[in-house]
C-alpha positions, 0 to 999 in steps of 0.5 A: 899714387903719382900715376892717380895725381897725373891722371887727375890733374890732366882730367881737370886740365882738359876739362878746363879747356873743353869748357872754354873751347866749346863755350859751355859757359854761355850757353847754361846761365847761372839762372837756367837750367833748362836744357831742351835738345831734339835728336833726329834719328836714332841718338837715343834709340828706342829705349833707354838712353833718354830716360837716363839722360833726363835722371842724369841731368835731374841728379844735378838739378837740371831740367831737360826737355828730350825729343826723340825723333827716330826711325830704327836705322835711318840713313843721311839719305833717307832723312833728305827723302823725308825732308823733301817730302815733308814725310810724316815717318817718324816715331816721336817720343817727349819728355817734358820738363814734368818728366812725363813721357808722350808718344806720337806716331807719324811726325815729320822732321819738320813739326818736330822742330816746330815743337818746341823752342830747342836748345840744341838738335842732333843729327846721325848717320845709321851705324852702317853708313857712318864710317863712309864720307860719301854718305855724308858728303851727298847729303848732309848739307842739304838736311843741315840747312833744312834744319838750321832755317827753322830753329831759333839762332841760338839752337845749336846743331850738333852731332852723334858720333856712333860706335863701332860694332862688337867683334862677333856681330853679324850684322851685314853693315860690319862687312863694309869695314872687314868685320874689324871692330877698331876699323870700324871705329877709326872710320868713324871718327876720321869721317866725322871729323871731315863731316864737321867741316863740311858744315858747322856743327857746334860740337860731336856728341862722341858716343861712339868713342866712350863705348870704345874706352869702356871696352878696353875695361874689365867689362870688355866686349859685352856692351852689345845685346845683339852686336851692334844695338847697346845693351839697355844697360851699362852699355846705354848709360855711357851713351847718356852720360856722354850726352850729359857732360857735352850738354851741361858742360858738368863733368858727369864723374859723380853722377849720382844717378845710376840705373838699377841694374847698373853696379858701382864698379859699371857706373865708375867705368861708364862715367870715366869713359863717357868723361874721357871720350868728351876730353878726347872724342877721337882718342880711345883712353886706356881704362883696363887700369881700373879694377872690379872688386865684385864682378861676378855678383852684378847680375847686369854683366854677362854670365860668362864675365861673371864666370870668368870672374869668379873662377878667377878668385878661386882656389883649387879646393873650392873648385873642386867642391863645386863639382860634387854632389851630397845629399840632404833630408832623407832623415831630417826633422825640425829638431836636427836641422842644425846638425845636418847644416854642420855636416854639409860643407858650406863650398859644396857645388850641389846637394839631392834635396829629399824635404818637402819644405825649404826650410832646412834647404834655406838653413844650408844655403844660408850656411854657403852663401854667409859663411863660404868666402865667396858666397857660392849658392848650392844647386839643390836638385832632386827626382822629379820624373812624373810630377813632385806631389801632383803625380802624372801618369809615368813617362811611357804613359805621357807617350801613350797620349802623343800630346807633347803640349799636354806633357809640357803643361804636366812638366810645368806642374812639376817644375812650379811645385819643385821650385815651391819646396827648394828644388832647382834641378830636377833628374828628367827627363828619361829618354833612353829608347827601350825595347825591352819590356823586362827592363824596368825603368822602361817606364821612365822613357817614352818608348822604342821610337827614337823620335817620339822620345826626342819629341817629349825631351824637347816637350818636357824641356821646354816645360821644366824650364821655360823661356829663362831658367831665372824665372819663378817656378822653373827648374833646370832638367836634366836628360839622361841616361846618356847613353844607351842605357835602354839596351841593357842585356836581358833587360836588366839593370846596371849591366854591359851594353854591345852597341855598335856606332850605326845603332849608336847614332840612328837610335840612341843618340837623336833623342839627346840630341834634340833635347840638347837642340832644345836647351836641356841645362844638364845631361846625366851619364848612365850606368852602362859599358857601352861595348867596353868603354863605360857610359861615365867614362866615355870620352867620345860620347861625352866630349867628342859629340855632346860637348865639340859636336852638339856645343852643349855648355851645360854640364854632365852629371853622374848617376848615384855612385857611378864614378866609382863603379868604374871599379866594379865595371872593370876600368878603373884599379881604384877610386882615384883612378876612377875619378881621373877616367870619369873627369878626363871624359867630360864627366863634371860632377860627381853624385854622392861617391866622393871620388872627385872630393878626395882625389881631383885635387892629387890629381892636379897637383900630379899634372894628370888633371889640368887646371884649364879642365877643372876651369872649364868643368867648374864653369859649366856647373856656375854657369847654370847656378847664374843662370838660375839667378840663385846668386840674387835669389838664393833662398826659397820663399816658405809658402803653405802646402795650399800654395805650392801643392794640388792645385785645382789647375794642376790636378786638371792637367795630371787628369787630362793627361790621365786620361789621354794617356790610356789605351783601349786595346780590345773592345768586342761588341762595343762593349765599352763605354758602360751603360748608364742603368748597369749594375758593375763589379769591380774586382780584383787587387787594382781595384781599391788600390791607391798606392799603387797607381802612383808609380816607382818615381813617385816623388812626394806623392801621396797614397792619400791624394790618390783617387782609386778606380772604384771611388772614381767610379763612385763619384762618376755623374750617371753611375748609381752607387748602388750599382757599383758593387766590389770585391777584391778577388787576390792579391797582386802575386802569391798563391791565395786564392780564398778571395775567388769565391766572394768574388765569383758570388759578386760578379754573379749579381752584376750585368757586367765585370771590371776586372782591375789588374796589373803590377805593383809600383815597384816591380817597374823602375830601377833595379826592377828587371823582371824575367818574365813580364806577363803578370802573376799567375794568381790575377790570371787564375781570377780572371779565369774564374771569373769568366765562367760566370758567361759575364761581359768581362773588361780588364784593366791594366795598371803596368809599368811596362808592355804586358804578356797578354796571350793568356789574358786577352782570349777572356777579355771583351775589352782591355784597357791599358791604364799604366801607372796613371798618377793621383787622378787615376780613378776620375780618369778611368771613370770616366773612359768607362762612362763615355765622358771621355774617349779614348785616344792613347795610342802604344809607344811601345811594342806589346810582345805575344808573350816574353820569348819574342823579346826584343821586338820592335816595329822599326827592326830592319829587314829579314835575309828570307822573310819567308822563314826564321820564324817561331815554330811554336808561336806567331812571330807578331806581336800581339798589339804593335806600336801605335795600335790603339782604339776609339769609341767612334771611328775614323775614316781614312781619305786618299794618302796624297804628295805634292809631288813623286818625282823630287829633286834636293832642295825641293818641297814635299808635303803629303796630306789625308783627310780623315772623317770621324764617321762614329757617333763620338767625338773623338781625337786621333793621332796619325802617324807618318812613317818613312820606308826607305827600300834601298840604301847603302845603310841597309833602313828599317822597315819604316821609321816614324817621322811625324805625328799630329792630334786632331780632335774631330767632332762626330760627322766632320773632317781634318786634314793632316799634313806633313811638311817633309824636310828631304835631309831630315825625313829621307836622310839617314845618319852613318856611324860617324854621325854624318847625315848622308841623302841618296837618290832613289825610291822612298814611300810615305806611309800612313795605316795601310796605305804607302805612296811611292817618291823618287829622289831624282837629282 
């Protein structure tokens, strides 16, 4: 109590004595309030500061005429050079005694201040310079008197004081003062006292010492947006408010204007500081003894702050309640939302949101946001991996159309109808690089290559979340399945991985890594043992790269019950000990097991978990709820399915990616696309199928929404419906073969046959390995059948993952890969089939002659005797490798050509081809630039992907292809630690067939 007296009353004192001192008394009559003050050079900035200067002096009935004269970052000297002139370099914004605001370009110092009748003119020194004397004593003089000669004698001059950088700014300027903020600071003032008597200036606006009394505040160093720019903000406001006191010469405590991102606890410090800066412009005040009450729900403070701060008022249980994950929805109906809110702890960190509608998600969130003591909001997340109700084509298809534009467009799609229904976090993407087709949740990922996958985690990053995680209709991703998960044994899933640190780092790690380089808010651990240590446990990958390395600040989520599989797995004894592995590693959240819910806590209390770890753990996981804006947004508007679902842009891109998506694999005699006058026969179990075109992950899609191939093919512009005959032939496995004969009788009266093929949606996916991956003997046998009948026979192919095609691609004239191609599955196959759409797809994954070559890939590294240690029984070549796919027309490759062949480090190299469409479609073509590496102390594969680009080229024209070759990047290769190392020597470029030969000489 006796120290807020003493420091009232010397806050009345030094008050009392700065209005004598300065004579404000003079100058603001009782009968004008009229105040007109022009500021030469950037007092006010470009934004903000003049504005809330003129609210300040409205609050207290005062009108204000604001010039601001200003040019980003000009100097004393510069100001001369322009005076000198007459120079008409400035920008000059007015605010009238109306408070309309007026612009105008090209001003000069001189018609500024012919103006208007000022009050009061201010000058500054850019921040650079306004700690050197020299600066000033060379020109300020001169600019003082030009302006003095042409205002009226009762203007007063006055001068900015600016402030002193932020500790991490690396503006170039902060190096004239050693990078040291309070340097900076004391040159500050000290030189603008010397200034002050090197010409009379009736008063120092000390701008820069209020921002230094706030930051010995709670609010610390965070009143710079870029170092040494002020936040438009807090940080702006104290610059205004400082202004306001020494104009008015009314102390600004109490203002009652405060700007809307501002809270009260911002306002009091901004006005004290402002305050005791005037009382004391060369003496910072001490603030740290004023307290925040609500930190961390003042969206304009910094996220971090706002962590810290809450983290601060925390208790160890709901710190640990943060880092789990239950689920909610699976059995829910309107009647028993009330009892699935009592069951879910109202401190819960996150929750698997399984509705559709936010309705029961709202009722829980309400429940932690009203009813938990510090009103921490849930992070709903949930299984978003090829679309929410609008289904896309499956990843590996997305892949197929190297279109990562198209891919993000599809991933914004999911993102707006996610965020529609509640979701805020969705599971994706998947970019474990596989090359196992037995594996099912290969059709998760996007392929072998481990380039390719880092350009469609980056692709599908960017749409998922978009510029700022707070905007509407965006959600944080999540890459998993960290990692190495793709290399599981025999293809199946959950098992060990053997995975040696070279292949860990030069295969898969990169597409993680540049997922996080495109700021991926979570990362998911995955199932597998990685050659002993467990992939949720392991604290090398999950700490040692992701988090000290990489510099991720988001946070790692398990995958279902992966914590206390560690049990299973053979690591941990029991679940506590299992909670204790997982969380030591860098594991911070824990899906559905409630390891961490009932052991963490022991675990601290032990001394075997430090609370400095669950601070950082729990952080990460906050972090992103701040970033979400789920503090001031928590709730989920409930909007009709029309709104949020199936909209005719979204069906758009799920269509066009469809049908980018598909392969043509085969195509004899040009035998697609269709004629128009044909009389078709669609058979087989794909055919008129609808559920199965959606795929394993398939959210909230709906079998209904599904167009099926035939009724595509109804609807398809040119195909008469009575020529689209149909029979079903067998169904997609087992032994029944009495649909052959209608069939057969059915393909009889056609011109030509659609056989329509493939798996169902749940032989891909997880727990989904399949011994085998050529399809059922039964959907062969029709095949055979039907191509007795001596009828063009084409085969679509609906999978999952690469097919064994050696027993079906014999009887097929044309085969169409169409993976698991979502909702418009039928307008896209109907229209590759009419012609109305070429196809442009391309393999991202190896299809194997048959099962037995399995693991096979293009980028294997080279033979010991590529003469033998081949099959004695088989080819040892694929039957389609990656990248194969055709088009309707042709494209005409032109001479492969370098910049240069003989390169040194730090050089440029671009290599370009002209290709021509010399075909009679138009067409799009992607053309992939690999990278061979013959000789390395690393032994390389055989070429590496490095690049790929589409072009649509219309029929009888030409596009060049260029690429731009970063040496490290492209010729670089990693060791087993991760160090990128480049050696001299022989490289080649290559592009189809052709190879051009480089050296790195130096």
């Amino acid at each position: 109590m006796m120290k807020s007296i003493k420091v009232l009353l010397s806050t009345v004192l030094c008050f009392c004595i700065l209005l004598v001192e300065n004579g404000y008394s003079k100058n603001i009559t009782e009968n004008s309030k009229i105040i007109k003050i022009l500021s030469i050079g950037n007092s006010f900035s470009q934004d903000a500061v003049e504005q809330y200067l003129h609210e300040l002096g409205e609050a207290e009935g005062y009108e204000l005429v604001i010039g601001n004269l200003f040019i980003g970052g000009c100097s004393l000297e510069r100001h001369v050079d322009n005076i000198r002139k007459d120079a008409a370099a400035y920008d000059y914004r007015k605010i009238g005694l109306d408070g309309k605001k007026v612009h105008y370009c090209n001003m000069s110092i001189s018609r500024a201040l012919a103006d208007e009748k000022w009050d009061y003119v201010s000058l500054q020194q850019a921040s650079p310079f306004s700690g050197m004397y020299e600066t000033y004593e060379t020109y300020l003089p001169e600019l003082y008197e030009y302006v003095k000669e042409r205002i009226d004698k009762r203007c007063k001059i006055v001068f900015h004081q600016t402030w002193a950088y932020a500790k991490d700014c690396r503006n170039t300027g902060f190096k004239k003062y050693d990078n040291n903020q309070i340097t900076m600071y004391k040159a500050i003032v000290e030189t603008v006292k010397k200034a002050d008597k090197l010409v009379d200036f009736y008063r120092i606006i000390p701008s820069g010492t209020a921002i230094q009394n706030a930051r010995t505040s709670f609010i610390g160093d965070h009143l710079n947006r870029d170092g040494y720019h002020l936040d438009v903000n807090v940080g702006r406001y104290i610059a205004a408010c400082t202004w306001f006191e020494v104009l008015t010469g009314k102390n600004v405590i109490g203002n009652k204007f405060v700007p809307e991102n501002v809270s009260d606890e911002y306002r009091d410090i901004a006005q004290r500081a402002a305050h005791e800066a005037v009382c004391h412009p060369d003496k910072i005040t001490d603030l740290s003894y004023i307290k925040d009450s609500s930190l961390y729900k003042n969206p304009s403070i910094p996220v971090d702050i706002r962590v810290n701060d809450l983290l601060s008022r925390m208790t160890l249980e709901e710190k640990i309640y943060q880092l789990n994950q239950y689920t909610l929805g699976r059995n829910n109906n309107v009647n028993n939302i009330g009892e699935a809110v009592k069951n879910i702890p109202a401190e819960i960190g996150s929750l698997i949101y399984f509705e559709t509608t936010s309705d029961l998600r709202n009722s829980v969130q309400k429940k932690a946001v009203k009813e938990s003591r510090l009103g921490i909001p849930i992070l709903f997340g949930y299984d978003v991996i090829h679309g929410f109700r609008t289904i896309y084509p499956i990843s590996l298809g997305q892949a197929a159309s190297w279109n990562p534009e198209l891919v993000e467009d599809a991933c914004g799609v999911a993102a707006q109808e996610a965020f529609t229904s509640g979701v805020n976090w969705t599971f994706s993407p998947m970019v474990d690089v596989a090359r196992d087709g037995r594996w099912g949740r290969v059709s998760e990922g996007y392929g072998e290559d481990p380039y390719v996958n880092g350009v469609f985690a980056a692709a599908s990053v960017r749409g998922y979340q978009g510029d700022t995680l707070s905007a509407k209709n965006k959600v944080a991703a999540c890459l998993k399945h960290y990692v190495g998960y793709g290399a599981s044994e025999a293809g199946r899933d959950y098992v060990p991985t053997e995975i040696s640190k070279q292949t860990l780092w030069d295969t898969y790690l990169p597409p993680f890594e540049v997922g996080i380089k495109a700021g991926a808010a979570t990362v998911m651990s995955a199932f597998n043992n990685i050659s002993g240590i467990p992939a949720s446990a392991n604290y090398y990958t999950l700490t040692e790269i992701l988090k000290k390395r990489w510099k991720h600040r988001g946070f790692v989520v398990s995958d279902w019950d992966a914590v206390k599989q560690l049990i299973t797995q053979g690591l941990a004894a029991n679940e506590k000990e299992a909670a204790w592995y997982a969380f030591s590693a860098g594991l911070e959240m824990d899906m559905t097991d409630n390891c961490y819910q009932k052991h963490l806590g022991k675990l601290v209390k032990e001394g075997k978990v430090s609370m400095e770890a669950i601070d950082d753990a729990v952080g990460r996981i906050l972090r992103l709820k701040f970033e979400l804006g789920l503090f001031e947004n928590p709730y989920t508007e409930i909007l009709p399915d029309d709104k949020r679902f199936l909209l005719p842009s979204s069906l758009n891109v799920a269509e066009q990616l469809a049908q980018e998506s598909m392969v043509l694999l085969k195509n004899d005699k040009g035998v697609l696309p269709l004629k128009k006058e044909q009389k078709i026969a669609f058979i087989g179990p794909m055919a008129n199928n609808r559920l199965h075109l959606l795929g394993s992950w398939s959210a909230h899609g709906d079998e209904k929404d599904v167009i099926s191939i035939l009724d595509g093919v109804k609807k398809e512009k040119g195909f008469l419906a009575k020529n689209i005959l149909f029979a079903e032939g067998c169904g997609f496995d087992g032994n029944e073969q009495r649909g052959f004969a209608e069939a057969i009788r059915v393909a009889e009266q056609a011109d030509i046959i659609i056989a329509c093929l493939g798996e169902k949606k749940t032989w891909s996916g997880e727990n989904a390995s399949r011994s085998v991956i050529a399809l059922p003997r039964i959907q062969e046998e029709l095949l055979e059948n039907l191509k007795k009948t001596g009828k063009p026979l084409v085969v679509l192919l609906s999978s999952g993952r690469p097919l064994d095609l050696s027993r079906i691609e014999p009887l097929a004239d044309a085969m169409l890969e169409i993976w698991q191609p979502g909702i418009t599955a039928g307008i896209a196959v109907a229209g590759i089939l009419s012609g109305r759409y070429n196809p442009s797809g391309k393999l991202p994954i190896t299809f194997p002659y048959t099962t037995g070559q399995i693991p096979i890939y293009y980028n294997h590294r080279k033979s010991g005797r590529t003469h033998q240690g081949k099959y004695q029984n088989i080819t040892s070549e694929p039957l389609y490798s990656f990248g194969h796919g055709l088009s309707y027309t042709k494209f005409e490759y032109g001479t492969l050509k370098l910049s240069s062949s003989k390169i040194r480090r730090g050089d440029t190299l671009r290599a370009e081809i002209e290709v021509k469409n010399v075909g009679n479609y138009d067409g799009k073509e992607t053309l992939l630039w690999f990278v061979a590496d013959p000789f390395s102390s690393i032994t390389r594969p055989v070429k590496e992907l490095k690049y790929f680009e589409k072009k649509e080229i219309p029929a009888g024209e030409s596009r060049i292809f260029t690429f731009d070759i970063n040496l490290e990047r492209d010729l670089g290769f990693v060791n087993e630690d991760g160090k990128r190392l480049l050696e001299n020597g022989i490289f080649y470029i290559m592009v189809k067939d052709q190879k051009v030969k480089i050296e790195l000489i130096d």
